[in-house]
PDB file with one MODEL, atoms N, CA, C and O in Angstrom:
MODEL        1
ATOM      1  N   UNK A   1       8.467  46.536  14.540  1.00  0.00           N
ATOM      2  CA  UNK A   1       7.167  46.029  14.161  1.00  0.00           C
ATOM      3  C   UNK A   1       7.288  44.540  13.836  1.00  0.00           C
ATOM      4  O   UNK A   1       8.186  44.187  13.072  1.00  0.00           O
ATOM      5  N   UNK A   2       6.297  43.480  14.455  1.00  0.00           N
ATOM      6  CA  UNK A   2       6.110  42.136  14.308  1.00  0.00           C
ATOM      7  C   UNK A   2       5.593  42.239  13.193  1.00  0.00           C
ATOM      8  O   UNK A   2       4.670  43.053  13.157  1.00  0.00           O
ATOM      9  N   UNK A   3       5.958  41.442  11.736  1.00  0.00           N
ATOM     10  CA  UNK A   3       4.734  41.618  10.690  1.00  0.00           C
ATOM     11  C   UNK A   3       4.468  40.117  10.691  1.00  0.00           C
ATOM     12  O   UNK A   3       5.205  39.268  11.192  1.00  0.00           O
ATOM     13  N   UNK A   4       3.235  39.892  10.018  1.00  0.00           N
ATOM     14  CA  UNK A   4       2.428  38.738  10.223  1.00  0.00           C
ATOM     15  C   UNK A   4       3.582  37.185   9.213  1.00  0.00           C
ATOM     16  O   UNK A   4       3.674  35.969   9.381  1.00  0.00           O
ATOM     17  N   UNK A   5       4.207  38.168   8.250  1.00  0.00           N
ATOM     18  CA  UNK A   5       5.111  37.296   7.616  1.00  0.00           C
ATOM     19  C   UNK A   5       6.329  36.831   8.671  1.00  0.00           C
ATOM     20  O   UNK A   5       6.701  35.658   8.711  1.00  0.00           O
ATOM     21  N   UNK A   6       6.827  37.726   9.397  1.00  0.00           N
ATOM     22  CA  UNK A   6       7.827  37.142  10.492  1.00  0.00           C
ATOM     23  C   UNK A   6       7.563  36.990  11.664  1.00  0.00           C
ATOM     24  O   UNK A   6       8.489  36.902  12.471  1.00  0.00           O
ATOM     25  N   UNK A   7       5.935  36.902  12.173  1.00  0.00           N
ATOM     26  CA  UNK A   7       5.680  36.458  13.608  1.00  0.00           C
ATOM     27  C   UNK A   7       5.184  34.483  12.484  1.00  0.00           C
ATOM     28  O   UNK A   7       4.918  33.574  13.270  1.00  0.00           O
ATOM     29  N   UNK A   8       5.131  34.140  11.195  1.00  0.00           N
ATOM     30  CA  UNK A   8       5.026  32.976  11.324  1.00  0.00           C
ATOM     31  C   UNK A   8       6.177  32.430  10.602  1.00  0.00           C
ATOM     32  O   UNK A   8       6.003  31.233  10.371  1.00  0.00           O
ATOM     33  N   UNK A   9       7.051  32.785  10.259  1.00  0.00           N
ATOM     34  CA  UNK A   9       8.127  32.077   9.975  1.00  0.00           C
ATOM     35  C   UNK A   9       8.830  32.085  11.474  1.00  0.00           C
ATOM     36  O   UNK A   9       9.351  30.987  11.671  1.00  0.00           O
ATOM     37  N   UNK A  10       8.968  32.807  12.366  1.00  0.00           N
ATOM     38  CA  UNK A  10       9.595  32.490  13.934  1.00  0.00           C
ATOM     39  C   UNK A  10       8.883  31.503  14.218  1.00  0.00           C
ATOM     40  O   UNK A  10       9.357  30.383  14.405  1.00  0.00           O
ATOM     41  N   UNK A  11       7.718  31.766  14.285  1.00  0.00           N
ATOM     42  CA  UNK A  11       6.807  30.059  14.882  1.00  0.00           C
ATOM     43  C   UNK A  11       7.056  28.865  14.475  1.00  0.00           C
ATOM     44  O   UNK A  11       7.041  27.902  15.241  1.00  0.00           O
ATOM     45  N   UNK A  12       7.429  28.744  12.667  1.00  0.00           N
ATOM     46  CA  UNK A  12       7.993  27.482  12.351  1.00  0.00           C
ATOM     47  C   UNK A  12       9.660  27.018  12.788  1.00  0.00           C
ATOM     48  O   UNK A  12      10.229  25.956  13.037  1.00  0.00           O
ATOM     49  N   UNK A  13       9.947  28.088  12.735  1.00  0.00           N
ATOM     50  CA  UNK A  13      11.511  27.771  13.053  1.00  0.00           C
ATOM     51  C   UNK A  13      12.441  28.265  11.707  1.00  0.00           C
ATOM     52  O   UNK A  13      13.555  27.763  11.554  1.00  0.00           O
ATOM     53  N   UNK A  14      12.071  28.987  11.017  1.00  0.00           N
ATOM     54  CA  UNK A  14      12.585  29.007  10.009  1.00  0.00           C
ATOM     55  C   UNK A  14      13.558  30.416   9.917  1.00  0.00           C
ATOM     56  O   UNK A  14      13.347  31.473  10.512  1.00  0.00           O
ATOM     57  N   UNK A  15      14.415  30.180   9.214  1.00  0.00           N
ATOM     58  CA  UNK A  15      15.346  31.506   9.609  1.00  0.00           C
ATOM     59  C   UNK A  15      14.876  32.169   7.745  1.00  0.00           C
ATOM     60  O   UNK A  15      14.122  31.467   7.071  1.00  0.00           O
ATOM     61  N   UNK A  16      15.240  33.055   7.356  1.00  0.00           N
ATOM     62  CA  UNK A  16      14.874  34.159   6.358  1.00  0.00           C
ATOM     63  C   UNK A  16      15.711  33.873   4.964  1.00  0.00           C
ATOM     64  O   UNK A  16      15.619  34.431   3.871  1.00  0.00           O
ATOM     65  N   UNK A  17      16.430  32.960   5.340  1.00  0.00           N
ATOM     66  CA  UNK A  17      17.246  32.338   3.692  1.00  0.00           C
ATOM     67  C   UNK A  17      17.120  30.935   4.081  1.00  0.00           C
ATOM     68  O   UNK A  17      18.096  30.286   3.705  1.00  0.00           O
ATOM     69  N   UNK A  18      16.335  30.324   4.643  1.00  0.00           N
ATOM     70  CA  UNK A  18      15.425  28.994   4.055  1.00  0.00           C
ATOM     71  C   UNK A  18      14.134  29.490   3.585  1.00  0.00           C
ATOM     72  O   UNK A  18      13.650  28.788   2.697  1.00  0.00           O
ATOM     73  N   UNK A  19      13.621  30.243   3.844  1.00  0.00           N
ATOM     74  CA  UNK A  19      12.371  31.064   3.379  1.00  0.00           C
ATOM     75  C   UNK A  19      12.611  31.577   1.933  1.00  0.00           C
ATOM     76  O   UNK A  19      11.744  31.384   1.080  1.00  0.00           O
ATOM     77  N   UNK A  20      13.661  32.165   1.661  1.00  0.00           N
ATOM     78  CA  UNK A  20      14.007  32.480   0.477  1.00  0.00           C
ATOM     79  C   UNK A  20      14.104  31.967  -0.792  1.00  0.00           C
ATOM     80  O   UNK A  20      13.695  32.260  -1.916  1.00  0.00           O
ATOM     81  N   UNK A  21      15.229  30.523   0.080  1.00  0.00           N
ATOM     82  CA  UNK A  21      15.528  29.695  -1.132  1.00  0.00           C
ATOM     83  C   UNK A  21      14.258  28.964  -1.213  1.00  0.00           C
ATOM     84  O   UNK A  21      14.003  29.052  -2.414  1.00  0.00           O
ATOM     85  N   UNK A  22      13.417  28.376  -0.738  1.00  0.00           N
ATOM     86  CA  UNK A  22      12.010  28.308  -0.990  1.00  0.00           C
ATOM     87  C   UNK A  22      11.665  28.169  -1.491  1.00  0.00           C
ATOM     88  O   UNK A  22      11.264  27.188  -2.118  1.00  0.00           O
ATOM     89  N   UNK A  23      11.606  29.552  -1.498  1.00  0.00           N
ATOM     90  CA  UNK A  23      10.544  30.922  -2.652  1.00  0.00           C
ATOM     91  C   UNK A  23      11.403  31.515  -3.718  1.00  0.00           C
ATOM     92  O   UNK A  23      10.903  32.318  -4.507  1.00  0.00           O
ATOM     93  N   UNK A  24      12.302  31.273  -3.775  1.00  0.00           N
ATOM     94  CA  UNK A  24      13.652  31.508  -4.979  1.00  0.00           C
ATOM     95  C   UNK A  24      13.006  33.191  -4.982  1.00  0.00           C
ATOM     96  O   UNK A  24      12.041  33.492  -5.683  1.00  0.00           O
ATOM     97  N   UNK A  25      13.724  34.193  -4.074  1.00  0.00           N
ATOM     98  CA  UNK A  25      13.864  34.996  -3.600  1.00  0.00           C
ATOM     99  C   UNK A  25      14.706  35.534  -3.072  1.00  0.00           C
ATOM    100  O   UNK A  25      14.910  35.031  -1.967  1.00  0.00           O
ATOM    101  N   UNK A  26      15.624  36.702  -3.399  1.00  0.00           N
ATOM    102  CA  UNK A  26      16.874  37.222  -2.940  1.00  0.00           C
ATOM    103  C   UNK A  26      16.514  37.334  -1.298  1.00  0.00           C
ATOM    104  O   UNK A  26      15.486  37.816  -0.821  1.00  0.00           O
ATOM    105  N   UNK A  27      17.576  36.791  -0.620  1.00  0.00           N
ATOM    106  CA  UNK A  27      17.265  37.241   1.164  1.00  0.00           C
ATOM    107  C   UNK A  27      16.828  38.279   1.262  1.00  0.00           C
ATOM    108  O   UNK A  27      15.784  38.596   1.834  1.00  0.00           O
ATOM    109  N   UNK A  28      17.831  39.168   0.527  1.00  0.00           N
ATOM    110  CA  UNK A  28      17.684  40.840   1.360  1.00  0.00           C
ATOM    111  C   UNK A  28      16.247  41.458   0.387  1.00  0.00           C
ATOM    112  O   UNK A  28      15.884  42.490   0.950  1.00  0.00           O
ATOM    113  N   UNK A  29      15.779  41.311  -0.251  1.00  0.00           N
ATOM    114  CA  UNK A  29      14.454  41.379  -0.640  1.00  0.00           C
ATOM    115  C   UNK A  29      13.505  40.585   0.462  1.00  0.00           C
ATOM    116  O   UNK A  29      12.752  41.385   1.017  1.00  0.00           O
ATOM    117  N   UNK A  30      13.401  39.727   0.753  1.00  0.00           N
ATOM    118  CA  UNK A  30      12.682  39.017   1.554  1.00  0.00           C
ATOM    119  C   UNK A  30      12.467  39.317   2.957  1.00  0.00           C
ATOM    120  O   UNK A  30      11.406  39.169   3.564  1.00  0.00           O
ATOM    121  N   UNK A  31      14.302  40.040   3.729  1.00  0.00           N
ATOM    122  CA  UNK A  31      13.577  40.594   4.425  1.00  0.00           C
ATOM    123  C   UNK A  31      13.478  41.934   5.097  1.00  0.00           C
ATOM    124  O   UNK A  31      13.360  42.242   6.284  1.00  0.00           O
ATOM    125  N   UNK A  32      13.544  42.498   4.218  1.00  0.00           N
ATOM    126  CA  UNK A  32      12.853  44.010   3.690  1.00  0.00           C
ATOM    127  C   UNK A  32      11.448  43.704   3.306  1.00  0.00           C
ATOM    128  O   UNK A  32      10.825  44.744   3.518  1.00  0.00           O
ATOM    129  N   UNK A  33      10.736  42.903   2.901  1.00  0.00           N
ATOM    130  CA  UNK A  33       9.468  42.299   2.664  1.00  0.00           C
ATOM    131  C   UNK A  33       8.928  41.876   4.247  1.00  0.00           C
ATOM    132  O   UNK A  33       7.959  42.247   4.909  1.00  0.00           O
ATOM    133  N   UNK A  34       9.691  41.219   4.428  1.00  0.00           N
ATOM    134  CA  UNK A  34       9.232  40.892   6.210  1.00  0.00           C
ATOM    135  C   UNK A  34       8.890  42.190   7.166  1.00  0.00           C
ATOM    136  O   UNK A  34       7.894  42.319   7.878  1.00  0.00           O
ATOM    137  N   UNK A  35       9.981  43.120   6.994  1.00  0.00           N
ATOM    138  CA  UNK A  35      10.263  44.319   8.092  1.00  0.00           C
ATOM    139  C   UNK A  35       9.314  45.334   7.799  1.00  0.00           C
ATOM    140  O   UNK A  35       9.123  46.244   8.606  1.00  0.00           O
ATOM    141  N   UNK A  36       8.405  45.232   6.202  1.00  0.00           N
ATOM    142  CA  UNK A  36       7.423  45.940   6.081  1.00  0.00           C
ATOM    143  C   UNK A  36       8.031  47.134   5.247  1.00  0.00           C
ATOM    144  O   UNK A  36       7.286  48.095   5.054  1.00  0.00           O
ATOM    145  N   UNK A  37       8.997  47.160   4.858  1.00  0.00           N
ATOM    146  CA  UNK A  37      10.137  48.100   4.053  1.00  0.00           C
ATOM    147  C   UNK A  37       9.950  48.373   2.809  1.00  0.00           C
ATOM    148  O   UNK A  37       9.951  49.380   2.101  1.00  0.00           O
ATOM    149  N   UNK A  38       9.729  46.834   2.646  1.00  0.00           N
ATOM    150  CA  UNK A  38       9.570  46.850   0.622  1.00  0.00           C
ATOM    151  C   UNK A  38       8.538  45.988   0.407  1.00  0.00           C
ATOM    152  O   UNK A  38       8.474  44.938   1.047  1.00  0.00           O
ATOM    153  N   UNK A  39       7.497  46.367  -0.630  1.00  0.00           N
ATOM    154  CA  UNK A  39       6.081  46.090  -1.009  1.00  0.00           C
ATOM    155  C   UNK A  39       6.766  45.019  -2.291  1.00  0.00           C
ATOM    156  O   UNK A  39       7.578  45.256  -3.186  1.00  0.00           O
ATOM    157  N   UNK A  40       6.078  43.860  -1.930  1.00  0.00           N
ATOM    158  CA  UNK A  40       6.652  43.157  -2.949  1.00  0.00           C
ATOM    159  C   UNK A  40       5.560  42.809  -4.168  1.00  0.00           C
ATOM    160  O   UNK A  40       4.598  43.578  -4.185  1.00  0.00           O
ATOM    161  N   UNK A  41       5.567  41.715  -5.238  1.00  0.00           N
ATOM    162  CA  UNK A  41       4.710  41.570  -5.807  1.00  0.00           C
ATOM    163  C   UNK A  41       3.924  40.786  -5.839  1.00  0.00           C
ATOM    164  O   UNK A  41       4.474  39.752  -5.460  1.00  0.00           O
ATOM    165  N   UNK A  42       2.522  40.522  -6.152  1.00  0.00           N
ATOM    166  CA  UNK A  42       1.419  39.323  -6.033  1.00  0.00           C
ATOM    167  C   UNK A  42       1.824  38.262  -6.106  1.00  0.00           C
ATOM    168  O   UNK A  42       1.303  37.302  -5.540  1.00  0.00           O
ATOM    169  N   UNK A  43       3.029  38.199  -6.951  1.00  0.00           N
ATOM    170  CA  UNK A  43       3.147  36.709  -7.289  1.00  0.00           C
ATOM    171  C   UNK A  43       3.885  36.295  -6.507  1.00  0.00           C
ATOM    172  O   UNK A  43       3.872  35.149  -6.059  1.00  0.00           O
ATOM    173  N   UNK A  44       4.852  37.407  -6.143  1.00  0.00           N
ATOM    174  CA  UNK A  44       5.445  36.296  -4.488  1.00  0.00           C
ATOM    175  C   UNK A  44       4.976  36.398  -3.454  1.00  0.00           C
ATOM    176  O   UNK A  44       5.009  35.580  -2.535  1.00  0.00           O
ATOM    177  N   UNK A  45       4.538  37.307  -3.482  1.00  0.00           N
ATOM    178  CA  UNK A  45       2.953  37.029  -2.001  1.00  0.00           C
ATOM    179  C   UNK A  45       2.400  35.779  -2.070  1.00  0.00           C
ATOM    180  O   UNK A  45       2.654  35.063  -1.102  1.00  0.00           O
ATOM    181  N   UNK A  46       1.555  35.197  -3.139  1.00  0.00           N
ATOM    182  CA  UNK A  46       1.276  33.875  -3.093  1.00  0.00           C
ATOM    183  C   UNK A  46       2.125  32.878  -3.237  1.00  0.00           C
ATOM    184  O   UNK A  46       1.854  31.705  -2.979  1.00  0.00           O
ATOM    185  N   UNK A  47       3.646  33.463  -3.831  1.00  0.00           N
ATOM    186  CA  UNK A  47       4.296  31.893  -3.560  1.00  0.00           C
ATOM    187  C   UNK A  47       5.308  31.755  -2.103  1.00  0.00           C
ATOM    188  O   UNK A  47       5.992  30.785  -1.777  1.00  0.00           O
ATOM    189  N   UNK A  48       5.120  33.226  -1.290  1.00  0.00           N
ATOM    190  CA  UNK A  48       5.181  33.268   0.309  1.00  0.00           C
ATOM    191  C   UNK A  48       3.847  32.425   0.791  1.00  0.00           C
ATOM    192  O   UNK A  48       4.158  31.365   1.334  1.00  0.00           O
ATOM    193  N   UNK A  49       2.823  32.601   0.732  1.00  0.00           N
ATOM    194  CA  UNK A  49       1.569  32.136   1.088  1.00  0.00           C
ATOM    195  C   UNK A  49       1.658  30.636   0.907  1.00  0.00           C
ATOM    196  O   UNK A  49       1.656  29.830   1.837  1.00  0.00           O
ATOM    197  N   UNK A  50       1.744  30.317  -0.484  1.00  0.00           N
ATOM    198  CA  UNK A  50       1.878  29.090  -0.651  1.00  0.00           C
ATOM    199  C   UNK A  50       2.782  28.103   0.155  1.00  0.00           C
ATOM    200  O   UNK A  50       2.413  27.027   0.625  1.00  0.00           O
ATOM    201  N   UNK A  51       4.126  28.696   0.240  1.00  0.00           N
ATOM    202  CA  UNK A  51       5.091  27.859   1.196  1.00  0.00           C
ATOM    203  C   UNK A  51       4.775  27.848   2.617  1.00  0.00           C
ATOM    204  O   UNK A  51       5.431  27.202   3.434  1.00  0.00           O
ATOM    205  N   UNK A  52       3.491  28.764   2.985  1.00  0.00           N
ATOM    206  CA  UNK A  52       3.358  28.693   4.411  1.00  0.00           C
ATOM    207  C   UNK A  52       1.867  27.762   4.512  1.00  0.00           C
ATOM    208  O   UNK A  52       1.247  27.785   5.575  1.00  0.00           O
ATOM    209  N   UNK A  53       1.373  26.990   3.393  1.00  0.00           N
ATOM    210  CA  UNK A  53       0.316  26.416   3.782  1.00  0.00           C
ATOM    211  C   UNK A  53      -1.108  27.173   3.775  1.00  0.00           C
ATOM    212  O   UNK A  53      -2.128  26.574   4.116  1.00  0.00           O
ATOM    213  N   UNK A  54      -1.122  28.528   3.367  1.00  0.00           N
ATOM    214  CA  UNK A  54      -1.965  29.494   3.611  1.00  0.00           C
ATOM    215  C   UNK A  54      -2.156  29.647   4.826  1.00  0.00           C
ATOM    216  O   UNK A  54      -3.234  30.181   5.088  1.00  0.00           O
ATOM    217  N   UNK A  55      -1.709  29.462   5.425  1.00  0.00           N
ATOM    218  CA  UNK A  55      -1.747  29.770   7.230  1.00  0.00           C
ATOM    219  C   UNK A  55      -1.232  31.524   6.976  1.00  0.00           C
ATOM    220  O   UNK A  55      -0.983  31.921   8.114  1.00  0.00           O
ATOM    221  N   UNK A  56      -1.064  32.309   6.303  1.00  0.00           N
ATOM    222  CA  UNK A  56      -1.000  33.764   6.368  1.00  0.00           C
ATOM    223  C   UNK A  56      -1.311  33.650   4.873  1.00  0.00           C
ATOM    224  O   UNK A  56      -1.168  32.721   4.078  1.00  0.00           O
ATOM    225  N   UNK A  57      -2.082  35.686   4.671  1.00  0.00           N
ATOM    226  CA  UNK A  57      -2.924  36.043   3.183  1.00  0.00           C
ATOM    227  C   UNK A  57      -1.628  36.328   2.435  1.00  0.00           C
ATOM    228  O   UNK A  57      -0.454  36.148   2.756  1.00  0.00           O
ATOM    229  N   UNK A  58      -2.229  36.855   1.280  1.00  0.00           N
ATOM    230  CA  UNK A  58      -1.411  37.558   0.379  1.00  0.00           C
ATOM    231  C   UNK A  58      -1.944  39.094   1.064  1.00  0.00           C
ATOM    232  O   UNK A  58      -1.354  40.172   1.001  1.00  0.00           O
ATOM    233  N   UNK A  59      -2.699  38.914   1.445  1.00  0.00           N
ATOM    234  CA  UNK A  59      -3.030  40.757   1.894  1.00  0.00           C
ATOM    235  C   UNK A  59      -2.032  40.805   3.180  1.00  0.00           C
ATOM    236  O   UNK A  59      -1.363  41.792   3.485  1.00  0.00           O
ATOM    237  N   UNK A  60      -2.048  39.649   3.834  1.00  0.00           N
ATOM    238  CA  UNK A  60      -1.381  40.231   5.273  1.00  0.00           C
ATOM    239  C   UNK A  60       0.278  40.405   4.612  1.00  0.00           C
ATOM    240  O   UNK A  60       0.775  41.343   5.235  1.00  0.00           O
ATOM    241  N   UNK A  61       1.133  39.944   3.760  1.00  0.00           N
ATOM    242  CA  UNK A  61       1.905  39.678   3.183  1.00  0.00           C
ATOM    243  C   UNK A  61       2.456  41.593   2.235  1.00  0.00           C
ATOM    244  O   UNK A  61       3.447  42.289   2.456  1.00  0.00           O
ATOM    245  N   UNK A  62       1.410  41.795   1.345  1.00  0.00           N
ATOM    246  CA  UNK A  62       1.455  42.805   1.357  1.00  0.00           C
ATOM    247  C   UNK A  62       1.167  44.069   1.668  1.00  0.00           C
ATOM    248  O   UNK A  62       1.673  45.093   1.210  1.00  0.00           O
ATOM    249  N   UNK A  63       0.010  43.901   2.778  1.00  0.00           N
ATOM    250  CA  UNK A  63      -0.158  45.298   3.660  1.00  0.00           C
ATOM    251  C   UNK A  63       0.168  45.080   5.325  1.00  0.00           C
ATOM    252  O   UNK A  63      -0.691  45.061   6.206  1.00  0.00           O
ATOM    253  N   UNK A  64       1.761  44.908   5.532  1.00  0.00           N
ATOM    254  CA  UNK A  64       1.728  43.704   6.522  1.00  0.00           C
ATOM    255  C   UNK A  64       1.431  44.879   7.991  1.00  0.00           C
ATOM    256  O   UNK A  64       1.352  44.500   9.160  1.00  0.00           O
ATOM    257  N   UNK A  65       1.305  46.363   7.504  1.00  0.00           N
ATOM    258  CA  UNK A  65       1.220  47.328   8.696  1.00  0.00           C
ATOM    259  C   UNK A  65       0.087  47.356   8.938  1.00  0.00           C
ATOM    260  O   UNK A  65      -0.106  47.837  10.055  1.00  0.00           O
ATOM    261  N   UNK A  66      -1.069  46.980   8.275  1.00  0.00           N
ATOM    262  CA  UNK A  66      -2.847  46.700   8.959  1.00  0.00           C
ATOM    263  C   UNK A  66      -2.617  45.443  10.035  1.00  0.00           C
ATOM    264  O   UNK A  66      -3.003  45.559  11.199  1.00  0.00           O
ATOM    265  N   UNK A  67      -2.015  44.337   9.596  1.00  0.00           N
ATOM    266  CA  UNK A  67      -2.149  42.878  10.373  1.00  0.00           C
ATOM    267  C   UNK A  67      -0.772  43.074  11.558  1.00  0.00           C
ATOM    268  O   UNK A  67      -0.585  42.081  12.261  1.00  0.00           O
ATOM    269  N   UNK A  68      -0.338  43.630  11.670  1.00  0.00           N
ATOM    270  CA  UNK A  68       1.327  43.763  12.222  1.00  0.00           C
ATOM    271  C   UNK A  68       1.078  43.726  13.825  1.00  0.00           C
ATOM    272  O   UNK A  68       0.216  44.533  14.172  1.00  0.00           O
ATOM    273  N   UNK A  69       1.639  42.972  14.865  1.00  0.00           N
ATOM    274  CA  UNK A  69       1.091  43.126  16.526  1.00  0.00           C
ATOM    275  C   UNK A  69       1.359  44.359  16.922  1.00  0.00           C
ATOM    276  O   UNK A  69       2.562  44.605  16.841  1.00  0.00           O
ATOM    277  N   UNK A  70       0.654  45.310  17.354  1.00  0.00           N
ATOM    278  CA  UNK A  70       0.156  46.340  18.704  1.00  0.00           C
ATOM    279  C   UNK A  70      -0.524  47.186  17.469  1.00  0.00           C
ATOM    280  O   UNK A  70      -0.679  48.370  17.771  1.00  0.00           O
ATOM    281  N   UNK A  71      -0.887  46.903  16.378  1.00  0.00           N
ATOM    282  CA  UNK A  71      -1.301  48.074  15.339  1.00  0.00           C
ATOM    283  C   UNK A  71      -2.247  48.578  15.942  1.00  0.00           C
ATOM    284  O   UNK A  71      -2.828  47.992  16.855  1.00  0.00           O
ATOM    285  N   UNK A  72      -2.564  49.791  15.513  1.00  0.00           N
ATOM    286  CA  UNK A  72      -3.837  50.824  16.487  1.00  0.00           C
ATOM    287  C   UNK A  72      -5.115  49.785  16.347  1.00  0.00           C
ATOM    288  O   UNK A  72      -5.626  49.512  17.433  1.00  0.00           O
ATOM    289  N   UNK A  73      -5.638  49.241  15.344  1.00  0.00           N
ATOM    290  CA  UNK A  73      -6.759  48.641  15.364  1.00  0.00           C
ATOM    291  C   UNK A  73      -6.746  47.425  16.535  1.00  0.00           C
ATOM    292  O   UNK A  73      -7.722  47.282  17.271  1.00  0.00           O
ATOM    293  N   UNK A  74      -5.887  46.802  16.612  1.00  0.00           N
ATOM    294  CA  UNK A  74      -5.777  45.534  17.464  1.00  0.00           C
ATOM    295  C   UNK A  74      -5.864  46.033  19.219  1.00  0.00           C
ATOM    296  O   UNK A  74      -6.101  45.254  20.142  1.00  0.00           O
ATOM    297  N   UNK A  75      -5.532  47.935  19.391  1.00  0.00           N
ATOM    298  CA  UNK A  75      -5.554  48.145  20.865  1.00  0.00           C
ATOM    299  C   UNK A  75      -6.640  48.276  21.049  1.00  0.00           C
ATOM    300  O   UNK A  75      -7.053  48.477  22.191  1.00  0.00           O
TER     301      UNK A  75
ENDMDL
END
C-alpha cells in the first residue's frame, strides 16, 4: 500500500530518517506510521504535516488507508 505520507516524502526525495530527525521521531516508528501499521498521535501528525508544508492532512497522516493509491473509493 502507497500511503499518502510515503507517496510525498518519495516525491521530495527524502528518505525516512531525514523525515524523522525532522520530526524528532524514532525511524522505526515513523515508518510503521508510513506503512499504515502504527496509528500515531495528533501531535505528530501535525508536526509530519508541518514539515511537509501542509501539502498532506493530519487526517491523511492518520487514516492513511481512506487516502492510500488503488483504495476501493479511488476505483
Amino acid at each position: 500500500m502507497r500511503t499518502p505520507l510515503r507517496v510525498m516524502r518519495e516525491a521530495k526525495g527524502l528518505t525516512i530518517s531525514e523525515v524523522a530527525l525532522a520530526v524528532q521521531i524514532d525511524v522505526g516508528n515513523l515508518s510503521r506510521i508510513e506503512r499504515g501499521i502504527q496509528v500515531t498521535s495528533i501531535e505528530t501528525a501535525e508536526k509530519i504535516a508541518d514539515f511537509f508544508n501542509r501539502k498532506i492532512s493530519e487526517m491523511q497522516i492518520l487514516y492513511p488507508h481512506r487516502y492510500a493509491e488503488g483504495h476501493k473509493a479511488d476505483q
